[in-house]
C-alpha positions as CSV (number, residue, x, y, z in Angstrom):
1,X,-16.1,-18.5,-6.9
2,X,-14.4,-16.4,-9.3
3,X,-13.6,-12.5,-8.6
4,X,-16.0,-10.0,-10.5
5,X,-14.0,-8.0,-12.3
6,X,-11.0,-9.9,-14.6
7,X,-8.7,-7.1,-15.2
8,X,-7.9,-6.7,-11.7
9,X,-5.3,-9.1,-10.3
10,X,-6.1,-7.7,-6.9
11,X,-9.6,-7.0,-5.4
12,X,-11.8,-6.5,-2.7
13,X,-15.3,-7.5,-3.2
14,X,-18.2,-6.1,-0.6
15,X,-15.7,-5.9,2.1
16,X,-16.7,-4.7,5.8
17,X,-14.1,-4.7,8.4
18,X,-15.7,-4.4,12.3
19,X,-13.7,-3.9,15.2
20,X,-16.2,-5.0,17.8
21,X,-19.1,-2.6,17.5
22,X,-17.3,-0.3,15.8
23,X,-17.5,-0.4,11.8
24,X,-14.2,0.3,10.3
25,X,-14.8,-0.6,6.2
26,X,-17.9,-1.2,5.1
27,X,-18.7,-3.2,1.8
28,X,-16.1,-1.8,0.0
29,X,-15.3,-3.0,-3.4
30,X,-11.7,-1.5,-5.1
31,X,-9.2,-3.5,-7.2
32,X,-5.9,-2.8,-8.4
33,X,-5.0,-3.8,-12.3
34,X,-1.4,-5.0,-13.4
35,X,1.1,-2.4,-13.4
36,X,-1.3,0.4,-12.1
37,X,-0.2,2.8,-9.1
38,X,-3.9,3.6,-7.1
39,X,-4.1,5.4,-4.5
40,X,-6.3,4.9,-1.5
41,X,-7.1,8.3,-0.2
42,X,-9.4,9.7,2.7
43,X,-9.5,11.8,6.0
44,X,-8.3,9.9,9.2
45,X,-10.5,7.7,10.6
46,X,-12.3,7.1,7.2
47,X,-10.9,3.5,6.4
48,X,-7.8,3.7,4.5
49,X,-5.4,1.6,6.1
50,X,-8.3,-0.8,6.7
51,X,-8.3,-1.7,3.7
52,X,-4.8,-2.3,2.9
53,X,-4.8,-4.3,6.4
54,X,-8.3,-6.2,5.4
55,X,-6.8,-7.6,1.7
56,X,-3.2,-9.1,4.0
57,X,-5.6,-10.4,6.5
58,X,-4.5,-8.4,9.2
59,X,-8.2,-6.8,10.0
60,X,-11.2,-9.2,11.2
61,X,-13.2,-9.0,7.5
62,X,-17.0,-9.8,8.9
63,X,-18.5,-10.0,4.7
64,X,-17.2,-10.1,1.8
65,X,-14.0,-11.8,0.0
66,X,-10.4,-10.7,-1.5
67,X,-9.4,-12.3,-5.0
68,X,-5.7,-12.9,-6.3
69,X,-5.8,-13.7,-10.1
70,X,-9.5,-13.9,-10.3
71,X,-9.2,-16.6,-6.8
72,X,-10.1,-16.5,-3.4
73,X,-7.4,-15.5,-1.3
74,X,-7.8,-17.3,2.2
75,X,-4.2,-17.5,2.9
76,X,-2.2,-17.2,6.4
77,X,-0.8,-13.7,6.6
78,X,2.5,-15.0,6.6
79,X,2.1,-16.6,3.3
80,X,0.5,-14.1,1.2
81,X,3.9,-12.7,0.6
82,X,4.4,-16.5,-1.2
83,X,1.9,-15.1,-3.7
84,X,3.6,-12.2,-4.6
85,X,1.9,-9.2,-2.6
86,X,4.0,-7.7,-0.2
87,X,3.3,-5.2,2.7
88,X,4.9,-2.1,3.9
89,X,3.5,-1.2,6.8
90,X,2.7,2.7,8.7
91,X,5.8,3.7,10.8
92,X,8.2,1.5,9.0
93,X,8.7,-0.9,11.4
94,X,12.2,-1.8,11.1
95,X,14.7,-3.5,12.9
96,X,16.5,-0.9,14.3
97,X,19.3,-3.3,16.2
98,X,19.8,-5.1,13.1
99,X,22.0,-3.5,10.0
100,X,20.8,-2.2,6.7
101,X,21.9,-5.8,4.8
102,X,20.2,-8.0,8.2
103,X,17.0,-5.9,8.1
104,X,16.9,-6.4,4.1
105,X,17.2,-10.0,4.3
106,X,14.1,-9.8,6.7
107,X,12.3,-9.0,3.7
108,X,12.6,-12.5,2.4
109,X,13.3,-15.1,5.4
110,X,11.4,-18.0,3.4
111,X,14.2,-18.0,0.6
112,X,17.2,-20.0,1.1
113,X,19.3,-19.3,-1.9
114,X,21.7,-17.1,-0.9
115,X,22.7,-16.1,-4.6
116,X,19.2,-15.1,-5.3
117,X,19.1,-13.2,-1.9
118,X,22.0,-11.8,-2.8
119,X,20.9,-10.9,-6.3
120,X,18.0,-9.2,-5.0
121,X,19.5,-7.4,-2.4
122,X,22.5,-5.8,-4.3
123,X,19.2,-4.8,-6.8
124,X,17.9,-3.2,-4.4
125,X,20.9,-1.3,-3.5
126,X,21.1,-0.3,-7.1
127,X,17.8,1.8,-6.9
128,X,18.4,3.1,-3.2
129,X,22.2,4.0,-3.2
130,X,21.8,5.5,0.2
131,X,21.1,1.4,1.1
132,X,24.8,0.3,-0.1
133,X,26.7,3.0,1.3
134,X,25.2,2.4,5.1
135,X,24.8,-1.3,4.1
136,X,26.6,-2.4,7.9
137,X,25.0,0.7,9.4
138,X,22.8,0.0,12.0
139,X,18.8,0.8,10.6
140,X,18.9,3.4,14.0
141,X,21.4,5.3,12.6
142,X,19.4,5.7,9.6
143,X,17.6,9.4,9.1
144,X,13.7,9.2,9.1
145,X,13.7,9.7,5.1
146,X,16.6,6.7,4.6
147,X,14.5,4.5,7.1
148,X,11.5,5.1,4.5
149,X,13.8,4.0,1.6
150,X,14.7,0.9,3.7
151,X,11.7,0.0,4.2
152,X,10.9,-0.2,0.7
153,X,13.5,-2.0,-0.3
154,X,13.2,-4.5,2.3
155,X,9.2,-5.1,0.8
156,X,10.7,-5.7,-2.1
157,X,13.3,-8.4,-1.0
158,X,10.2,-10.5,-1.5
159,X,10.7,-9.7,-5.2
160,X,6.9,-8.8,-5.6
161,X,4.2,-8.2,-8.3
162,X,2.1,-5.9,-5.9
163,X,3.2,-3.8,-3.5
164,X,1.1,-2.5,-0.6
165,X,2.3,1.1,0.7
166,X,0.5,2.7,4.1
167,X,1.2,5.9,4.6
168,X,4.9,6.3,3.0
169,X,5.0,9.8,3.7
170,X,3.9,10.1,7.4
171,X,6.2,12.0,9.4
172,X,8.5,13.1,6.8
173,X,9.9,16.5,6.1
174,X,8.2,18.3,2.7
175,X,11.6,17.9,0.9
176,X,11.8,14.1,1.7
177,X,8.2,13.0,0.6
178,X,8.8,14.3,-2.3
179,X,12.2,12.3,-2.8
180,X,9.5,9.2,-1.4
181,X,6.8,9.7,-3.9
182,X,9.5,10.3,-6.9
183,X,10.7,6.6,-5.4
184,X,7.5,4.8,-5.5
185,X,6.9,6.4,-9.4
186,X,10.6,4.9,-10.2
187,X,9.7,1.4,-8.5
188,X,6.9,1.4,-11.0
189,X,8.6,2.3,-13.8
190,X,12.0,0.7,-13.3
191,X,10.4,-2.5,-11.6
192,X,6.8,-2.4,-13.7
193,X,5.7,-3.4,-10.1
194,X,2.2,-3.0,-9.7
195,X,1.5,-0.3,-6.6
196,X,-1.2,0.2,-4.0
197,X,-0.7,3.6,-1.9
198,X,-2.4,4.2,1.3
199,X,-1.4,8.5,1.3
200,X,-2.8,11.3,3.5
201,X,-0.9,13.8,1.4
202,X,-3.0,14.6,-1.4
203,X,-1.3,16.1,-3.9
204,X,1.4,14.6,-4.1
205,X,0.2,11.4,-5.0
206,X,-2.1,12.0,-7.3
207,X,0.8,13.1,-9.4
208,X,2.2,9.9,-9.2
209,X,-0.4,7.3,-9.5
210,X,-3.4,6.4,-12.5
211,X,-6.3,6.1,-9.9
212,X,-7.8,7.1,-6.9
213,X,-10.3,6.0,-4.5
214,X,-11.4,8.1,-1.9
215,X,-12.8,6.8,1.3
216,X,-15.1,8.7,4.0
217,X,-16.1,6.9,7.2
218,X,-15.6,3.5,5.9
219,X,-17.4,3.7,2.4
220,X,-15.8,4.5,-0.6
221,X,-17.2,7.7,-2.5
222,X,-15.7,8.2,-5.6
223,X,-13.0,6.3,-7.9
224,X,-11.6,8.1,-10.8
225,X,-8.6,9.3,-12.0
226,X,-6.5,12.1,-11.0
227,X,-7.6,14.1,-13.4
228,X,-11.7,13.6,-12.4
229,X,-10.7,13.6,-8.1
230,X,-9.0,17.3,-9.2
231,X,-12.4,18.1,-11.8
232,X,-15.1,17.8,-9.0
233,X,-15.1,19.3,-5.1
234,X,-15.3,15.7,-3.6
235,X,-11.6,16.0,-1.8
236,X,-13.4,19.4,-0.3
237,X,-16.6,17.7,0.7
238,X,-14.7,14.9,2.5
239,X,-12.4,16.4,4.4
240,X,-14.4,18.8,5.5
241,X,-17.6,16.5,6.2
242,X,-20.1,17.1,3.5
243,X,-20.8,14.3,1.9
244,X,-24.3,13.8,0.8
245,X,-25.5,10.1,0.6
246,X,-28.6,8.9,-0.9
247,X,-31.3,8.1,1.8
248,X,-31.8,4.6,2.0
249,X,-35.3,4.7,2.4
250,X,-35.5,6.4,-1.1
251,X,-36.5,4.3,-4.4
């Protein structure tokens, strides 16, 4: 079965996610077309790193499918990074025993050809400086805001078409997510990497990507772009709980 909507490369089609009782996502369809930055947007609790975490296979998806190129994509976690999606997950997650150059080469641990790993790591070093001058650092020496940037390069060590962001930003200092989102923008310019942003800082990624979907306990409510989130009160009426859904009893 083919995906629904061609111009996406990536997309989730009547998606729910349950955690036991608990209903996490809930028939969520989004998609991301080639070269596009979308955000994923939404109060906590309302789904957003669910769904990056549903389309790598890392959430229990009870309905619904996830397309790559228009085709199913059923593939081991492990491999989807084979097709070239890669993840960066919240909190960074690095190897903080491990240099700058052994945490990078985590990014790609299927590819044997050291010149190519090489290749891609000295162009990655090229659009994060910071990365070449610490390069036999250890990653725990790293400030919060250079562990960010090394965490981005290492997702793409994997040399990817689609990269998967949740929550870049979290933690960070003002002046430093700034320097993060001004990053991502550059990654898609420089790299014409296509971008998926799971972001809890508003307005500064709607500056930097070309949609938005918005999510409010589990269901997405609006997709748009910047322009139309920042023409209507729906960012109002979700964080602060207003929402009005149709009655489902009503024709």
């Amino acid at each position: 079965m083919a995906s629904l909507n061609d111009s996406f490369i990536l997309e989730m089609v009547n998606v729910s996610v349950r955690y036991g009782a608990v209903s996490a996502l809930e028939d969520a369809c989004l998609g991301v077309r080639k070269g596009e930055v979308v955000a994923v947007m939404g109060p906590n609790g309302a789904g957003k790193s669910t769904v990056l975490k549903g389309l790598m296979g890392l959430a229990p998806v009870v309905a619904g499918q996830v397309y790559w190129r228009g085709e199913r994509l059923t593939s081991a976690t492990h491999e989807i990074v084979k097709h070239g999606i890669a993840f960066v997950p919240q909190g960074r997650r690095l190897f903080t025993h491990l240099t700058i150059e052994e945490n990078l080469e985590m990014g790609c641990p299927y590819l044997r050809d050291r010149p190519e790993v090489r290749r891609r790591m000295d162009s990655v070093m090229e659009l994060f400086p910071v990365l070449h001058q610490k390069r036999r650092d250890l990653a725990s020496q790293m400030s919060g805001g250079q562990q960010q940037m090394l965490a981005l390069g290492r997702g793409l060590m994997a040399n990817p078409e689609l990269l998967l962001l949740d929550e870049p930003t979290l933690g960070l200092a003002p002046n430093i997510v700034k320097e993060v989102f001004q990053t991502v923008a550059l990654i898609s310019e420089r790299l014409g990497t296509t971008i998926m942003v799971v972001e809890h800082n508003i307005k500064g990624v709607l500056d930097i990507v070309d949609r938005a979907y918005i999510l409010d306990t589990g269901r997405i409510v609006f997709e748009g772009t910047p322009a139309s989130v920042r023409e209507t009160n729906i960012l109002a009426e979700v964080f602060l709980g207003k929402v009005q859904r149709a009655d489902p009893d009503e024709p």
